[in-house]
N, CA, C and O atoms as a Maestro MAE file, in Angstrom:
{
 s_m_m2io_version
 :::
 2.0.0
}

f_m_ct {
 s_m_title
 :::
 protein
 m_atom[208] {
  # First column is atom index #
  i_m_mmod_type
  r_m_x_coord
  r_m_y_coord
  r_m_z_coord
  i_m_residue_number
  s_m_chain_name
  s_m_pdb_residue_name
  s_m_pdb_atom_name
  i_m_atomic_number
  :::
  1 25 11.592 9.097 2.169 1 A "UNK " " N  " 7
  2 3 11.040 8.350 1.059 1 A "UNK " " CA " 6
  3 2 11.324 9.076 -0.262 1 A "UNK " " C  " 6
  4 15 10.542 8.801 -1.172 1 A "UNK " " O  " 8
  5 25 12.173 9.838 -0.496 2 A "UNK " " N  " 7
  6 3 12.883 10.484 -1.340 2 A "UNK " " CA " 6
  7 2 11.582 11.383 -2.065 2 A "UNK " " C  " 6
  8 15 11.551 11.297 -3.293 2 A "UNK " " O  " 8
  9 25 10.454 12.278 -1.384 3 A "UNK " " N  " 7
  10 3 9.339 12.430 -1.711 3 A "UNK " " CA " 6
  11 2 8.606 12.101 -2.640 3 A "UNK " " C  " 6
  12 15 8.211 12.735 -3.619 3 A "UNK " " O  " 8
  13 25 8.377 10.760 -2.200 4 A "UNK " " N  " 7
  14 3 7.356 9.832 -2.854 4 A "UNK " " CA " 6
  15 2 6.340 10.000 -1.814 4 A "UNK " " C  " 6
  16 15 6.484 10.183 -0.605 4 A "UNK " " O  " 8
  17 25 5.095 9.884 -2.658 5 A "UNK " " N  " 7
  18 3 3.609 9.632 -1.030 5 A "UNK " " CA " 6
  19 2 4.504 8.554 -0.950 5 A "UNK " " C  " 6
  20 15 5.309 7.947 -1.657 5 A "UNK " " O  " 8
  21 25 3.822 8.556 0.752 6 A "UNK " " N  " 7
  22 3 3.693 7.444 1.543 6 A "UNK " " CA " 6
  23 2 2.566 6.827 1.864 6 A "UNK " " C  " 6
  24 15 1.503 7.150 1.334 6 A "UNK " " O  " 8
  25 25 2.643 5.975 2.666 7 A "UNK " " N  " 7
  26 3 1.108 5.557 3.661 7 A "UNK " " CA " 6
  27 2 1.595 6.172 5.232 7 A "UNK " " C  " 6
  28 15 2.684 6.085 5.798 7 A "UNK " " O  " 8
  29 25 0.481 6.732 5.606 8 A "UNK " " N  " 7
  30 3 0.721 7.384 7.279 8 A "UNK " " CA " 6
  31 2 2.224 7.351 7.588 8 A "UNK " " C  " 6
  32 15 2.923 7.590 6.603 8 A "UNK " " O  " 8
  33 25 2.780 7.146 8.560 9 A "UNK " " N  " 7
  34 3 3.622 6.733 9.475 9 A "UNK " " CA " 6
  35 2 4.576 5.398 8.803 9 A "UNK " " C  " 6
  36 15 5.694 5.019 9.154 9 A "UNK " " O  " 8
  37 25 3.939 5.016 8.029 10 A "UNK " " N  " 7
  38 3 4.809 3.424 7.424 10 A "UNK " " CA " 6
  39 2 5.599 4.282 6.555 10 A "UNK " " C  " 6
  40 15 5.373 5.342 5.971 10 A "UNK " " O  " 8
  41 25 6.896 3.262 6.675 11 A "UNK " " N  " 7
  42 3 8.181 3.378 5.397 11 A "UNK " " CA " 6
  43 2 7.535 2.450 4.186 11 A "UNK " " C  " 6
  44 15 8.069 1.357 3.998 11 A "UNK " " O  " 8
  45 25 6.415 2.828 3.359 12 A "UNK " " N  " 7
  46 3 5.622 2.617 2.580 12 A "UNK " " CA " 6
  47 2 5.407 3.562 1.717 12 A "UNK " " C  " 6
  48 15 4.802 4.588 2.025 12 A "UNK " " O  " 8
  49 25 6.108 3.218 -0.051 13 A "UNK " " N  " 7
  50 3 5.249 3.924 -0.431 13 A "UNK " " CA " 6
  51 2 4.284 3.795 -1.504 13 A "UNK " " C  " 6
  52 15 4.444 2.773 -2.171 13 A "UNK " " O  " 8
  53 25 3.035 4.774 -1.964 14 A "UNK " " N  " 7
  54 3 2.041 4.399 -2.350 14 A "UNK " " CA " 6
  55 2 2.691 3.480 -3.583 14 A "UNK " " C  " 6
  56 15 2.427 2.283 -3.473 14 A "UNK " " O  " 8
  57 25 3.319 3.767 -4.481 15 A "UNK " " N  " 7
  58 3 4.178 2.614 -5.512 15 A "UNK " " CA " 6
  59 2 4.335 1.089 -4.638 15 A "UNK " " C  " 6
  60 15 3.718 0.025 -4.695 15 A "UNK " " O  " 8
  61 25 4.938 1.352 -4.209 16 A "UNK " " N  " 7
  62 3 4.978 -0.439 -3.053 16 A "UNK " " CA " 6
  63 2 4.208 -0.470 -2.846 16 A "UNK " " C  " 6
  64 15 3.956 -1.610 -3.234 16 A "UNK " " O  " 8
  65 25 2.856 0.077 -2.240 17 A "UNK " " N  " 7
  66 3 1.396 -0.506 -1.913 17 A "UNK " " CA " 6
  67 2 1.046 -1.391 -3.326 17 A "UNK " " C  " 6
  68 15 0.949 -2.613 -3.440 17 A "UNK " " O  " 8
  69 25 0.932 -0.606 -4.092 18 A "UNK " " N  " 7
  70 3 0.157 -0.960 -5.589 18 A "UNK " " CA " 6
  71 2 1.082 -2.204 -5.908 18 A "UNK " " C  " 6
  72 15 0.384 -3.118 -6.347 18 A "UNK " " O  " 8
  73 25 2.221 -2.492 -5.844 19 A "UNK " " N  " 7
  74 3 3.388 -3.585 -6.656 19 A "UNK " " CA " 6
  75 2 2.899 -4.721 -5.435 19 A "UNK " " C  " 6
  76 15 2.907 -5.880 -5.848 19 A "UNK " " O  " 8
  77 25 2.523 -4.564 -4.152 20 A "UNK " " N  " 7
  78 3 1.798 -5.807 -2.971 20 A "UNK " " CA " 6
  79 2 1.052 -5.781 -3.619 20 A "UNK " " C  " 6
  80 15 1.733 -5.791 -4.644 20 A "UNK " " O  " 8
  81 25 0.064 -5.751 -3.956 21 A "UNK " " N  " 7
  82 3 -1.393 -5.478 -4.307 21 A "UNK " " CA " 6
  83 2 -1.031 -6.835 -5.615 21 A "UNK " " C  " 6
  84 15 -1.561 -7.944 -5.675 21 A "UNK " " O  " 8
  85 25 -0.139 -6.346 -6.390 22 A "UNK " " N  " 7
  86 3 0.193 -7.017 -7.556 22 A "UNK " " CA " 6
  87 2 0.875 -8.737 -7.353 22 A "UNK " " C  " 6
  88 15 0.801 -9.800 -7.969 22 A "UNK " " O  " 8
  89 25 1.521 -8.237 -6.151 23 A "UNK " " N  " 7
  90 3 2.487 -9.479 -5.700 23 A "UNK " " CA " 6
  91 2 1.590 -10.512 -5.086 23 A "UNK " " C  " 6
  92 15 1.685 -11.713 -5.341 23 A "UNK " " O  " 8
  93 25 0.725 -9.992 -4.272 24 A "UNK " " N  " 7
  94 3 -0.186 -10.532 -3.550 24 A "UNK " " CA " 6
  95 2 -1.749 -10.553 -3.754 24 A "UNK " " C  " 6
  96 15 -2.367 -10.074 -2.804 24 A "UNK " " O  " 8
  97 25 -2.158 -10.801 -4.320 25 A "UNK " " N  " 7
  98 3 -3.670 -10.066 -4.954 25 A "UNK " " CA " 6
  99 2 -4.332 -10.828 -4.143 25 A "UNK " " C  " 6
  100 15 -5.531 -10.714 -4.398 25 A "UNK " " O  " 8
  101 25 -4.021 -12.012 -2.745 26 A "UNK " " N  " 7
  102 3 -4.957 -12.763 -1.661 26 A "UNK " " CA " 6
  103 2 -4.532 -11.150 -0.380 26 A "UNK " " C  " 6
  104 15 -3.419 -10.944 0.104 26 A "UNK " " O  " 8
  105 25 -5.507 -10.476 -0.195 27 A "UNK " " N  " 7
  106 3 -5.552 -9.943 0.768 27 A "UNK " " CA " 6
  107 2 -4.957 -10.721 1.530 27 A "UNK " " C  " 6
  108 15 -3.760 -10.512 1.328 27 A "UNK " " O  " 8
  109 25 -5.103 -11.706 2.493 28 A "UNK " " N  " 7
  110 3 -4.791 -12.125 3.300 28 A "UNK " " CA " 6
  111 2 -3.317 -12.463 4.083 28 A "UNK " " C  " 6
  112 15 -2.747 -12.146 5.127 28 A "UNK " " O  " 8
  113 25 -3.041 -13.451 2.696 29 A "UNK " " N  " 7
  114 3 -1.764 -13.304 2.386 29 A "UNK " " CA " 6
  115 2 -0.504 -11.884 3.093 29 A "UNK " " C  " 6
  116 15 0.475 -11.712 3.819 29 A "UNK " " O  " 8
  117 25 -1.860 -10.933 1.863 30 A "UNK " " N  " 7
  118 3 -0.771 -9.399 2.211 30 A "UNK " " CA " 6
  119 2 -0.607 -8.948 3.513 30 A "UNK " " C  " 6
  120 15 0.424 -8.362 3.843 30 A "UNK " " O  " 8
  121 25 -1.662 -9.194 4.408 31 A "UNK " " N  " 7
  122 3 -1.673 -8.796 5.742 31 A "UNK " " CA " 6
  123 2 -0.917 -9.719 6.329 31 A "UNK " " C  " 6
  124 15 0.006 -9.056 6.803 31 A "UNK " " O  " 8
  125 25 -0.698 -11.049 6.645 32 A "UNK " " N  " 7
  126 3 0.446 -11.666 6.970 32 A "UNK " " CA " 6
  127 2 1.490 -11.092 6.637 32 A "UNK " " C  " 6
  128 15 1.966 -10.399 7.536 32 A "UNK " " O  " 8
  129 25 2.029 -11.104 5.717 33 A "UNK " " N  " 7
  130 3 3.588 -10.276 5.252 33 A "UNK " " CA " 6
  131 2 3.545 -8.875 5.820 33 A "UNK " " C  " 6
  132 15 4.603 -8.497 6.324 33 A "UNK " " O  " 8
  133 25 2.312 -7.852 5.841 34 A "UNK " " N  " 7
  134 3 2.613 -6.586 6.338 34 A "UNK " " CA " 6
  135 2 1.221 -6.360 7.033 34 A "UNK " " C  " 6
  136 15 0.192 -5.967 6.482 34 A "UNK " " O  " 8
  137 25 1.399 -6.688 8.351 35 A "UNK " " N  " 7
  138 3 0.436 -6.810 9.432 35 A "UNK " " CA " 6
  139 2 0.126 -5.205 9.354 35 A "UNK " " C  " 6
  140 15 -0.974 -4.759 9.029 35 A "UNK " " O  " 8
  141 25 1.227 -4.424 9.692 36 A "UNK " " N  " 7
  142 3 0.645 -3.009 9.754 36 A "UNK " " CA " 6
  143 2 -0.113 -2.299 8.670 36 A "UNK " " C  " 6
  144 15 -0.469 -1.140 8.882 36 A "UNK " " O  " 8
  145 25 -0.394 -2.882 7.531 37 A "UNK " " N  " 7
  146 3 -0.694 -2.197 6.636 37 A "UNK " " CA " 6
  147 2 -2.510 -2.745 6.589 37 A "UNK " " C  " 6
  148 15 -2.812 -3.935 6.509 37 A "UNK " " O  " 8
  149 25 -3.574 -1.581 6.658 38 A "UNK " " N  " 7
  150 3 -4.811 -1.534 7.003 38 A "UNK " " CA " 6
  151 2 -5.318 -1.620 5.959 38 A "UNK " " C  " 6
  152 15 -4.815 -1.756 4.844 38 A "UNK " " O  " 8
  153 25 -6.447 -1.534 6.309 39 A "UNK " " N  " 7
  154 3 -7.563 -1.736 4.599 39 A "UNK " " CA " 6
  155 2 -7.305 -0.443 4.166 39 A "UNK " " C  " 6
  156 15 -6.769 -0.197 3.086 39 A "UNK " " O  " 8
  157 25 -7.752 0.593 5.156 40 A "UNK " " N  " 7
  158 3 -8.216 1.752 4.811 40 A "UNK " " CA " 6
  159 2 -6.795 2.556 4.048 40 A "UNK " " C  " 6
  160 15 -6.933 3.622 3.448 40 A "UNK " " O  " 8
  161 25 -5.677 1.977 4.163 41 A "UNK " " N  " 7
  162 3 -3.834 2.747 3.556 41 A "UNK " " CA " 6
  163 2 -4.396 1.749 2.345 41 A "UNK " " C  " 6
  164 15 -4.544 2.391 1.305 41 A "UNK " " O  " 8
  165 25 -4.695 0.545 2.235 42 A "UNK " " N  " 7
  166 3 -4.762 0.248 1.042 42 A "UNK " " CA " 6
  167 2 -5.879 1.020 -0.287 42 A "UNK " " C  " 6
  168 15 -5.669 0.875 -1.492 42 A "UNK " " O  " 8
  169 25 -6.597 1.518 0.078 43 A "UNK " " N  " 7
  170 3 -8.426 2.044 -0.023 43 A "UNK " " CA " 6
  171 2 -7.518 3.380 -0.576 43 A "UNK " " C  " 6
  172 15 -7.720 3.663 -1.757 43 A "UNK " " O  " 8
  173 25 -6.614 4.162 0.105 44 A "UNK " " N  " 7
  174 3 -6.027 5.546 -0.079 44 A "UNK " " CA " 6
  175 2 -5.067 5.109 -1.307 44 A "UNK " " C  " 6
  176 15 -5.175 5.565 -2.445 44 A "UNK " " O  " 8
  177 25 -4.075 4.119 -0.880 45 A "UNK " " N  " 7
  178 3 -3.167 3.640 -1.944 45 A "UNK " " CA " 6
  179 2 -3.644 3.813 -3.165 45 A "UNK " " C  " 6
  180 15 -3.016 4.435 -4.022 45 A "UNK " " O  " 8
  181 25 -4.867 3.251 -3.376 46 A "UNK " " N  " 7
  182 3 -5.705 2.899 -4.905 46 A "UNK " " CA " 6
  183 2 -6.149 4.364 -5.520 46 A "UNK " " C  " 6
  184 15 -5.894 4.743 -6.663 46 A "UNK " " O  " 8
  185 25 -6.937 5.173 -4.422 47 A "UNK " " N  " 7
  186 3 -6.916 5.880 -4.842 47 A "UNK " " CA " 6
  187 2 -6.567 7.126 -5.366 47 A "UNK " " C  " 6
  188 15 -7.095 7.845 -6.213 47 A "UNK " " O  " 8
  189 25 -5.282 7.253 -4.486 48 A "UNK " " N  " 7
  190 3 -4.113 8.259 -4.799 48 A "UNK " " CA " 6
  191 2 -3.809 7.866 -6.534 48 A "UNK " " C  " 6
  192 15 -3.969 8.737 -7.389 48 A "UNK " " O  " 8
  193 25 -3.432 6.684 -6.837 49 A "UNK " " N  " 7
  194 3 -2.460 5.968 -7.698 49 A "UNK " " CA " 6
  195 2 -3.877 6.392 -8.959 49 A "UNK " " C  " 6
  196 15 -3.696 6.874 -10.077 49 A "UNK " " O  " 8
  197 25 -4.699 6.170 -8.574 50 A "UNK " " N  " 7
  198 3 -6.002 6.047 -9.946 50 A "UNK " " CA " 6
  199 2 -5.835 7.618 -10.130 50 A "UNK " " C  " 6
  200 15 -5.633 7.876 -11.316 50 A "UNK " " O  " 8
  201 25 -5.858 8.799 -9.279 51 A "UNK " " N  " 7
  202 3 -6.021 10.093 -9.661 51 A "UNK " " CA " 6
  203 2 -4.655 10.391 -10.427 51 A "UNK " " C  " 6
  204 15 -4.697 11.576 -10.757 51 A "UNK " " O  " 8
  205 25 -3.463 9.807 -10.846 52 A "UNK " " N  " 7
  206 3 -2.099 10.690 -11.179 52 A "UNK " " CA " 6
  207 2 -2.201 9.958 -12.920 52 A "UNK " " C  " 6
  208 15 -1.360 10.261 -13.767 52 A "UNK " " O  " 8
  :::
 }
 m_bond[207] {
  # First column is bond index #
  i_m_from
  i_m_to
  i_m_order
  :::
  1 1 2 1
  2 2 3 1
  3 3 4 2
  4 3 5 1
  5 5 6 1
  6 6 7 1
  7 7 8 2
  8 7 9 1
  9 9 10 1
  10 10 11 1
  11 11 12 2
  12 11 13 1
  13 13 14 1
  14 14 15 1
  15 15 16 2
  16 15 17 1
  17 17 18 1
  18 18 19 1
  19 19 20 2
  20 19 21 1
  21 21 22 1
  22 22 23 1
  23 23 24 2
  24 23 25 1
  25 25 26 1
  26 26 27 1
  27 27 28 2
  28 27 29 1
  29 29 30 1
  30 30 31 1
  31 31 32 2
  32 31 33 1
  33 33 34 1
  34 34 35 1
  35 35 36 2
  36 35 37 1
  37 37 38 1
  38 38 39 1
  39 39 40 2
  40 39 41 1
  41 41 42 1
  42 42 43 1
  43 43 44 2
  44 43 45 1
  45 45 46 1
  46 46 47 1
  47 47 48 2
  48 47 49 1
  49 49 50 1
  50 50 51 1
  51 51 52 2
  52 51 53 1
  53 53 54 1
  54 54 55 1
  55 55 56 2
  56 55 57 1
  57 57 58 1
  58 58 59 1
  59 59 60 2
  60 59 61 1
  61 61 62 1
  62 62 63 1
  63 63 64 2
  64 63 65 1
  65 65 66 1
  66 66 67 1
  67 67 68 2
  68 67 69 1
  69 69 70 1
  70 70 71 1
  71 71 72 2
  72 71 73 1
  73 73 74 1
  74 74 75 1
  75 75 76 2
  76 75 77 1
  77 77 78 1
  78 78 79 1
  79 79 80 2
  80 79 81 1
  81 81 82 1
  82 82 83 1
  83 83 84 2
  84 83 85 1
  85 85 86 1
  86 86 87 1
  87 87 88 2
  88 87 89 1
  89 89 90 1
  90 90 91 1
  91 91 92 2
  92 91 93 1
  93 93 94 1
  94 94 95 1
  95 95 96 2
  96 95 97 1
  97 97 98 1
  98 98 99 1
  99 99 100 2
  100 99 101 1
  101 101 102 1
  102 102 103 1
  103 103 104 2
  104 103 105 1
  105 105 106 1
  106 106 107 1
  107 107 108 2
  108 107 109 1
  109 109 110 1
  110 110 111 1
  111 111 112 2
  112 111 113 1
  113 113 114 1
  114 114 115 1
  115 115 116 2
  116 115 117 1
  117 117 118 1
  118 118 119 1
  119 119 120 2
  120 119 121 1
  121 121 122 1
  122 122 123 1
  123 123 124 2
  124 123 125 1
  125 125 126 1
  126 126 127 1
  127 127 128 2
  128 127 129 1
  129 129 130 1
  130 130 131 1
  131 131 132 2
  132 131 133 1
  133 133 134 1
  134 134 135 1
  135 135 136 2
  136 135 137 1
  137 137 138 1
  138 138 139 1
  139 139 140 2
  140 139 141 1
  141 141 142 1
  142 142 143 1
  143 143 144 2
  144 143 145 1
  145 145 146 1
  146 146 147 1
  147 147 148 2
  148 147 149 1
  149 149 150 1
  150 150 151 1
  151 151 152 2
  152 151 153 1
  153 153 154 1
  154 154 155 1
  155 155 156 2
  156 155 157 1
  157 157 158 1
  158 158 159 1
  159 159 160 2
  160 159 161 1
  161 161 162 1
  162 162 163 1
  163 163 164 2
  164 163 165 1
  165 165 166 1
  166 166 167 1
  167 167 168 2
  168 167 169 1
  169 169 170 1
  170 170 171 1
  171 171 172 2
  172 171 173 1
  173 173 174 1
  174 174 175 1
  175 175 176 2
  176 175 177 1
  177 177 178 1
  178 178 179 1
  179 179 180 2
  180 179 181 1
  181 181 182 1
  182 182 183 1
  183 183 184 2
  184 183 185 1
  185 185 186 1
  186 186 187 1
  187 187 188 2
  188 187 189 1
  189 189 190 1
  190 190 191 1
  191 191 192 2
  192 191 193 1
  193 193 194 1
  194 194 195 1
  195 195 196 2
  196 195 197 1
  197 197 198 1
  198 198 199 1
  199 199 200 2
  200 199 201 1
  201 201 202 1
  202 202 203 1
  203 203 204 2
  204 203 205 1
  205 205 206 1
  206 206 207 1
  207 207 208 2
  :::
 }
}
C-alpha cells in the first residue's frame, strides 16, 4: 500500500475508507459494494483520519 495505513488485512486504505464514506454516505449501500469492510475498520478509519 505504498505505506499508507491500511484497514487490517484489506487492500484498503484509510484514504479510500474516508473517499467510500464520501461516495456512499448510505451505510448500507457501502456494505453491499464492500461486504468485508466492518463497522468497527470504519469507526478506526474516522478516527485515524480526525487525529493527522
Amino acid at each position: 500500500m505504498n505505506g499508507q495505513p491500511s484497514i487490517r488485512n484489506l487492500r484498503l486504505t484509510v484514504r479510500r475508507v474516508i473517499e467510500l464514506l464520501v461516495t456512499y454516505p448510505n451505510r448500507e449501500e457501502l456494505r453491499q459494494k464492500f461486504p468485508q469492510l466492518e463497522d468497527e475498520d470504519i469507526q478506526q478509519a474516522l478516527i485515524f483520519a480526525s487525529s493527522k
